[in-house]
N, C-alpha and C positions, 0 to 999 in steps of 0.2 A: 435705457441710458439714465444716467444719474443726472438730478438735478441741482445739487450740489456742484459750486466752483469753488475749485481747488486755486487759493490765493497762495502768492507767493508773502513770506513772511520779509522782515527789513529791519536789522540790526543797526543803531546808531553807536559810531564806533569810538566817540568820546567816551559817553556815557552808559552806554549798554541798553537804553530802551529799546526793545520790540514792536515794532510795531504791525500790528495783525490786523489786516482788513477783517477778517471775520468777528472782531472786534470795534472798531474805530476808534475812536479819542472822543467821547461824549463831550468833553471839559472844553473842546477845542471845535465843536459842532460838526463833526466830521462821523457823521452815520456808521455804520457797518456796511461793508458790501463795496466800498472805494477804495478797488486798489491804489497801492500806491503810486504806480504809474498814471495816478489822474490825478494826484495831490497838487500837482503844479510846481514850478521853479523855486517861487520863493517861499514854499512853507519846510520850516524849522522845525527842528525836535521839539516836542515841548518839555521835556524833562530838562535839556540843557543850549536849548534854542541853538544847536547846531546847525547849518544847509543840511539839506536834500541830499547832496553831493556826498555827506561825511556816514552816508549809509550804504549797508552792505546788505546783499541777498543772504538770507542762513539758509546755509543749504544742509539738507536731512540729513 
């Protein structure tokens, strides 16, 4: 079995940022490895401090 987790990605739909846990937001202290369904209620896009809310799953 693979030890790799297969994150889900998250389209912000004002503005278009991705956000990829296999990534994080270094700028924003947010590690690699935290999906997004742990980011919490009130964290915002950081490209155009959008909600939570205003993000979509991309799906493959």
């Amino acid at each position: 079995m693979s030890e790799d987790k297969k994150f889900k990605l998250y389209r912000c739909r004002p503005c278009g940022f991705i956000y990829d846990p296999n990534v994080g937001v270094k700028d924003y202290g947010i590690e690699p490895g935290i999906p997004f369904e742990e980011l919490g209620e009130d964290w915002v896009c950081p490209k155009c401090a959008a909600s939570i809310w205003m993000f979509e799953e991309v799906k493959e």
